[in-house]
N, C-alpha and C positions, 0 to 999 in steps of 0.2 A: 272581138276575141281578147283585145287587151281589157277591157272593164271585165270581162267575165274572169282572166287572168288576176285580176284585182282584187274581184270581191270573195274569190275562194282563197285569194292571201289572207285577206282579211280572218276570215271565216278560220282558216286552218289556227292565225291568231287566237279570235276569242277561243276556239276549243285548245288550244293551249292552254290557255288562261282557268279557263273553269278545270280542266285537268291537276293544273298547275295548285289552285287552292285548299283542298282539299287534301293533298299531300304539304302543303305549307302548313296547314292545322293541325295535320299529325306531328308533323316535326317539332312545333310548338309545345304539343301536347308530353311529349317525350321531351322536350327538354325542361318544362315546368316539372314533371314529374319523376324523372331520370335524373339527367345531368344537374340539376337546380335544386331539386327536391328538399335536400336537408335542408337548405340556407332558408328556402323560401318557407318551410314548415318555420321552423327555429322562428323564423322573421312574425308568422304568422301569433304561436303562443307568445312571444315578447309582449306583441301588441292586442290579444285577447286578456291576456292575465293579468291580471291587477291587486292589489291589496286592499283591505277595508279594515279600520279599525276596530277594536272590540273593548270596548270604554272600561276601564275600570272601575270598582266602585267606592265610591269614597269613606273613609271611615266614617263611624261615629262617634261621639263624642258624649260621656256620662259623666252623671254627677257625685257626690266622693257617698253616696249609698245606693248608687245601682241604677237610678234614675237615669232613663234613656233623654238628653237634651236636645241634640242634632244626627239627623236621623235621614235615611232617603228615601224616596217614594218614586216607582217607574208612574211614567205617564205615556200616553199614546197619542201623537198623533197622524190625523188621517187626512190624503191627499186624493187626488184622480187625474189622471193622465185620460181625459176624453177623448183619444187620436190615439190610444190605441187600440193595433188592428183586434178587429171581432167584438169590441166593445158598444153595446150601441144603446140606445136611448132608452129603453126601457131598463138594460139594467143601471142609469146612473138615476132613475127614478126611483130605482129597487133600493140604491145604498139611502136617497134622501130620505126614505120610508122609514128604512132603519132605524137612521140615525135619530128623525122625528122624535122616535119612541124610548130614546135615551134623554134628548135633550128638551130645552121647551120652547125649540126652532121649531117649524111648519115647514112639510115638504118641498113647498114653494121656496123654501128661502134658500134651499140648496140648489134648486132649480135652477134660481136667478143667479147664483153664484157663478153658477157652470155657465150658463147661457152669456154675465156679463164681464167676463173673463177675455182677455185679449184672445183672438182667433189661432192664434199661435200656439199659446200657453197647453205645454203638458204636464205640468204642474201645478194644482189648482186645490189648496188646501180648503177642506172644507169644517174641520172641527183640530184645533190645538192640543187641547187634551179632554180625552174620552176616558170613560168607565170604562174596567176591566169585561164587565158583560157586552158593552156596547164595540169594544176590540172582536169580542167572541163574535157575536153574531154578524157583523159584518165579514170577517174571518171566513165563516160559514159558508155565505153567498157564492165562494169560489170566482168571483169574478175578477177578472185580470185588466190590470189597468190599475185597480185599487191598490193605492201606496198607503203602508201602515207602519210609523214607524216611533219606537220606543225611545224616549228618552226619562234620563232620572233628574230630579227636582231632587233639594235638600228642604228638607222638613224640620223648623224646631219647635218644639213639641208641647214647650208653656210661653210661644209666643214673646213677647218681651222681658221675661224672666233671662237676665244675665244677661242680654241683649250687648253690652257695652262689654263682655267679657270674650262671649261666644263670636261676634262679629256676624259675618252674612257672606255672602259667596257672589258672585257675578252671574252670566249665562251661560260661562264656559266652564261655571262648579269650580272657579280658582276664588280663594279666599283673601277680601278684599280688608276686613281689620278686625281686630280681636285674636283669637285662638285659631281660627278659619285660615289667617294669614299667616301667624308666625308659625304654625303646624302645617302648611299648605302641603308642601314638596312630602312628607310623612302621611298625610289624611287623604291624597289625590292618587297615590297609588301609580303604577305605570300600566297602561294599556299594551293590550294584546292587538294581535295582528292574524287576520285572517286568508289565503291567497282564494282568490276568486276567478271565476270567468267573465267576460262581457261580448255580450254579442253588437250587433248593427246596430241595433235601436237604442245600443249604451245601458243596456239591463245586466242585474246582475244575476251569477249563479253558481252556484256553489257544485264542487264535485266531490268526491270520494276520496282518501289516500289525499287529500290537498291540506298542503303544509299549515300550520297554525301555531300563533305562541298565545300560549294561556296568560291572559292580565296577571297583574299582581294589585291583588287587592289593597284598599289604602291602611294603613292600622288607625286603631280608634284609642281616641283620648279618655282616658281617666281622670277627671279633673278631684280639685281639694274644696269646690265649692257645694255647701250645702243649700239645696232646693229650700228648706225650710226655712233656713237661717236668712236666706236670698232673699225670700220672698217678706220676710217680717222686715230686713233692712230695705227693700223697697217699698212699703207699704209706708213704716214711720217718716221712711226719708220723705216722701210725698207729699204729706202730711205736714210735717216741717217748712217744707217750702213756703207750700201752700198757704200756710198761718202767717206767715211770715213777710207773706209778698215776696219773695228770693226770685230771682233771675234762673238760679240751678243751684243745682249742690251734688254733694258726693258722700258715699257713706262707707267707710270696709272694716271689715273682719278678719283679724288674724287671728291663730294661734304664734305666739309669743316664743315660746319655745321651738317652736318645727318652724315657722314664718307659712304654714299652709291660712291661704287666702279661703276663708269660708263663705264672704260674702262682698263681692264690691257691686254698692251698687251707684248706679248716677240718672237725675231728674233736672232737664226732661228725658225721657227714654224715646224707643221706638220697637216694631216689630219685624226682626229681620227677614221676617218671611214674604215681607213689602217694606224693606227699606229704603226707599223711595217716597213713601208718603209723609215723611220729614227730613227738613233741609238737613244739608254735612254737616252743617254746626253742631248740632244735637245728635250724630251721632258718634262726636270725639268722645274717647274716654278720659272726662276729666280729674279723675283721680291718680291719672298718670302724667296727663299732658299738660294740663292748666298747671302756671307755678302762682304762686301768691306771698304773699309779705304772711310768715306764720301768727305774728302780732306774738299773745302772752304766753301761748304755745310751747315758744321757744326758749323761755325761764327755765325751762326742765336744763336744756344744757348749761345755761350758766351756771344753776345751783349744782351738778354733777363738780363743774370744772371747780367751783369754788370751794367745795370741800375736799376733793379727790388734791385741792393745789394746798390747803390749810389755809386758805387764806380768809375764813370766815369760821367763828367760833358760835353753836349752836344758841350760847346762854349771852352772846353780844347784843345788846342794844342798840338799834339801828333808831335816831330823830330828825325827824319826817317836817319840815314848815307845818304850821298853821294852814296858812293857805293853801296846803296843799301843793307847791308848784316850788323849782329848783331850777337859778336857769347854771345852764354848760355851755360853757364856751357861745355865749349869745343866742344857745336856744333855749326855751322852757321847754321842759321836761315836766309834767303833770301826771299826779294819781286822779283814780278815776271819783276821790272822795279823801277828804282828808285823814291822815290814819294817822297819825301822831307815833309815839313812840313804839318799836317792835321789836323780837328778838329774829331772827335768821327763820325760823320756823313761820312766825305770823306774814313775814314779807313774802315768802313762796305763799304761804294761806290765804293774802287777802291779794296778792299781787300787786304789789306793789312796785309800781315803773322807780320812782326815786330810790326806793331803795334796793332794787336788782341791779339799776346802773352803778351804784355807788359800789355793792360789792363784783359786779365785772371789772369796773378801774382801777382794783388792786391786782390785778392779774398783768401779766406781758400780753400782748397782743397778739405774739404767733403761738403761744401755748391756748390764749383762750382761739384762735383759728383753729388750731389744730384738733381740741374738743369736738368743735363745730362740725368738722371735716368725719369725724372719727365717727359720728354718732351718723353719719350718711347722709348731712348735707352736701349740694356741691355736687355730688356726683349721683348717677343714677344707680339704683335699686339691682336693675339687670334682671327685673321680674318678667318672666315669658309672655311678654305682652311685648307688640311693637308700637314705636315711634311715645317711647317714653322721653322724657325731660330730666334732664338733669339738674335741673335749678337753676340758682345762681350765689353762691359764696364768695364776696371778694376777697381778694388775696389782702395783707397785711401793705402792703407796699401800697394799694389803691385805695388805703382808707383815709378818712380825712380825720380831723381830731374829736369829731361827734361819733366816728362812728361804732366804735366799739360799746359807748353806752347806748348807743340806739340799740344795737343790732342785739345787744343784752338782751330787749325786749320786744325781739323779732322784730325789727325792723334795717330796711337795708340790708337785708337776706332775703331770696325768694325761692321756695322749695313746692314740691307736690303736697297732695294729700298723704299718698302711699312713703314718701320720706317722712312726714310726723311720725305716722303712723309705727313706719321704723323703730325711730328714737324711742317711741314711747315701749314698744318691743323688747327693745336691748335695755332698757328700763327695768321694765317687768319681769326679765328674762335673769335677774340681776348680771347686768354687764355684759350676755352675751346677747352680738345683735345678728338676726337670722335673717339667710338671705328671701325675700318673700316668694313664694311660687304659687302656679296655680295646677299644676300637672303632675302627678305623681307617677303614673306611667302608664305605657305601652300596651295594648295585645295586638293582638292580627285579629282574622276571620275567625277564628277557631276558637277564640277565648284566650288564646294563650300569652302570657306575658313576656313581651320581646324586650322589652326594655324597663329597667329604675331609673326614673326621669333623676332621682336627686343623686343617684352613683357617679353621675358628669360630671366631669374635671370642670366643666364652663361652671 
C-alpha cells in the first residue's frame, strides 16, 4: 500500500510537471511579447540595422584645353560564397562557364579555385576585375551565393604624360604625390551612407523608406598645363638626357606674366597607372625638390643688383689676366677661356666668372643678399605642388670672405629648377615676379565652376 501510495505521488508529480510547462511557455511567450516587447524589438533593429558606405567619386582632373588627364573607371569584381544554402555544384560550374567566355581562363581553373579554397572559406574570389558584359551575364544567372562587387580605379589617360605633376593615388583612391595629393581632401569628395538590414548568415539588404545620405562628389581640377607643350618638353628633355649620358634632368614652362606652368617635365619618368614599376627615387619631382648650386644661372641677379645699385657703368671696361685666372683671397677664380678686356654688357655675354665677381664686390653684402632673396631664392615658390624645397641662401653673417664672389657666380647658393625659373620670370616679366601655379580652378559634377584657384588670399 505504501509503494503504491508512493508511485501515484510520484505520478500526480510528473503530471504536474507536464501541466506545469506548457503554461510556463505561455507565460514566456506573453512576456517576450507583451511585457518586454518594445525593448526586445528596439534590441532586435539596433542589431539587424547597419550602415554601408556609398563611395564617392573622385574628381577629374584636365588639361588647360579640355583634355581629360585623370579620370575613373568602375571595375567589377567577382566572389562565391560555396556554403551558401541552395547553391550547388552545378551552378558554381555554370559561373566558371561564364566567366571562361570573358576571360582566357578554362572552366577548370575556377573549378580548382573553389575546390582548393580552405573548407571554410565563404569568400572565394574568383576574377578581380571583369568586363562590364561578363558583370551582365553572370548577373543574369540569378544565382545566390554569387558576390559582385564594384569598385573604381583612377585612370590617367596619356599614361606618363605629366606623371611627376599629376602624381597617382594608392588603393584606397587617396593621392599619394603631385596634384593627387595636394588636391586630395578637394578631389575625394565625401561619401554617402546607406542604412541597411542583415540577417543570420551577415547578408545584406536593403528596404524601402531606409534612410540615405547622397555622396558628395569630389570636384575636378583644371589645370595650366598644356598636353602639347607637355608632351614636346618631354620628348626633347629625353632626348637631351639621352645624348648627353645625364643621370636625370628637369624641364618647365611658364608663362612669365600669369606664372601658369604649361609644361614641367622630369626624366627619368614613370606611369602612374603602375607606379610601382619604378623605384621612389624616380618618382620625385625634381624640379621642385632637388636644389643644386645654379652655377652661371645665377649672374642674372648680380647684373639686376648691379645696376638697379649704379654700381657698374654700361661703357666701363672690365681687364680680365691673360691667363685667364684671378685668385681671392687664396682661391682662383677662373674664366672658362681667356677673355681679355670687356665692357659690362660682353661680361654678362661671354660670362665671365672674374668679371661678375669683381663687379658683385662693389656691392654691401646685405643689399646684394637681399637682391638674391628678392628675386625668390631662399625661400620656396608656394607653387601647388607638395613637399617643395626651399633652397638654400646664406644669410650675410654666415658668409665667409669668398663668399659673395663665389655666390656672384651661383655658387654657395642652392635653389630648384622652378626658383631659376622664377628669376628668369620676374626677369622677363620686367620686374614683376609671379607666383607659379598649376590649377586655375574648380568645378563640381555638373560642369560648374566652384572656385578661382588664383582669387586665394594663400
Amino acid at each position: 500500500m505504501k509503494e503504491r501510495t508512493a508511485i501515484m505521488g510520484r505520478m500526480f508529480i510528473l503530471m504536474g510537471l507536464v501541466f506545469l510547462l506548457p503554461f510556463g511557455i505561455l507565460m514566456q511567450i506573453f512576456r517576450v511579447n507583451v511585457v518586454e516587447g518594445d525593448g526586445l524589438r528596439e534590441l532586435w533593429n539596433s542589431q539587424a540595422i547597419d550602415y554601408i558606405s556609398i563611395p564617392a567619386q573622385r574628381g577629374e582632373i584636365y588639361d588647360a584645353n579640355g583634355s581629360l588627364l585623370a579620370t575613373n573607371s568602375v571595375v567589377y569584381k567577382i566572389a562565391v560564397d560555396p556554403h551558401f544554402p541552395g547553391i550547388t555544384r552545378d551552378d558554381l560550374n555554370q559561373i566558371g562557364q561564364v566567366l571562361s567566355q570573358h576571360t582566357d581562363r578554362s572552366p577548370s581553373h575556377y573549378r580548382n579555385r573553389i575546390q582548393n579554397a580552405p573548407s571554410h572559406s565563404r569568400y572565394i574570389v574568383l576574377e578581380r576585375s571583369i568586363s562590364v558584359q561578363a558583370y551582365e551575364d553572370i548577373n543574369e544567372l540569378g544565382i545566390r551565393g554569387v558576390i559582385l562587387e564594384e569598385e573604381y580605379r583612377r585612370n590617367y589617360n596619356f599614361e606618363s604624360l605629366s606623371a611627376h605633376v599629376l602624381g597617382y593615388v594608392n588603393h584606397n583612391l587617396d593621392g599619394m604625390i603631385g596634384l593627387e595629393s595636394k588636391y586630395n581632401d578637394i578631389l575625394k569628395g565625401e561619401d554617402g551612407q546607406q542604412q541597411v538590414r542583415r540577417d543570420r548568415q551577415n547578408r545584406i539588404f536593403s528596404y524601402v523608406g531606409a534612410p540615405r545620405k547622397t555622396p558628395q562628389q569630389g570636384l575636378s581640377l583644371h589645370t595650366t598645363i598644356d598636353s602639347f607643350i607637355q608632351a614636346i618638353a618631354e620628348e626633347e628633355l629625353e632626348m637631351g638626357i639621352k645624348r648627353h649620358q645625364a643621370k636625370q634632368g628637369t624641364a618647365i614652362v611658364m608663362n612669365p606674366k600669369t606664372g601658369e606652368i604649361k609644361a614641367m617635365a622630369n626624366y627619368p619618368t614613370f606611369n602612374p597607372n603602375r607606379p610601382a614599376s619604378i623605384d621612389s627615387e624616380n618618382r620625385r619631382n625634381f624640379a621642385i625638390s632637388d636644389i643644386m648650386e645654379p652655377g652661371s644661372t645665377f649672374k642674372l641677379v648680380t647684373a639686376i643688383a648691379a645696376v638697379e645699385q649704379g654700381v657698374v657703368d654700361f661703357d666701363e671696361v672690365f681687364e680680365t689676366p691673360e691667363e685667364g685666372r684671378i685668385q681671392l683671397y687664396g682661391q682662383w677664380m677662373r674664366d672658362h677661356n681667356p677673355l681679355g678686356d670687356m665692357d659690362f654688357r660682353e661680361v654678362i655675354a661671354k660670362s665671365s666668372n672674374i668679371g661678375t665677381s669683381e663687379i658683385a664686390m662693389r656691392m654691401d653684402e646685405d643689399s646684394f643678399y637681399q637682391y638674391a632673396r628678392n628675386m625668390g631664392f631662399g625661400t620656396r615658390t608656394n607653387i601647388d605642388l607638395p613637399n617643395e624645397s626651399g633652397g638654400r641662401l646664406q644669410r650675410p653673417y654666415e658668409w665667409s670672405r669668398v663668399t659673395q664672389p663665389w655666390m656672384s657666380i651661383g655658387y654657395e647658393v642652392q635653389s630648384t629648377a622652378l626658383q631659376i625659373l622664377q628669376a628668369y620670370g620676374a626677369f622677363a616679366n620686367e620686374g614683376m615676379m609671379m607666383k607659379p601655379y598649376l590649377v586655375s580652378h574648380l568645378t563640381d559634377q555638373y560642369g560648374n565652376v566652384v572656385e578661382d584657384c588664383q582669387k586665394r588670399d594663400d
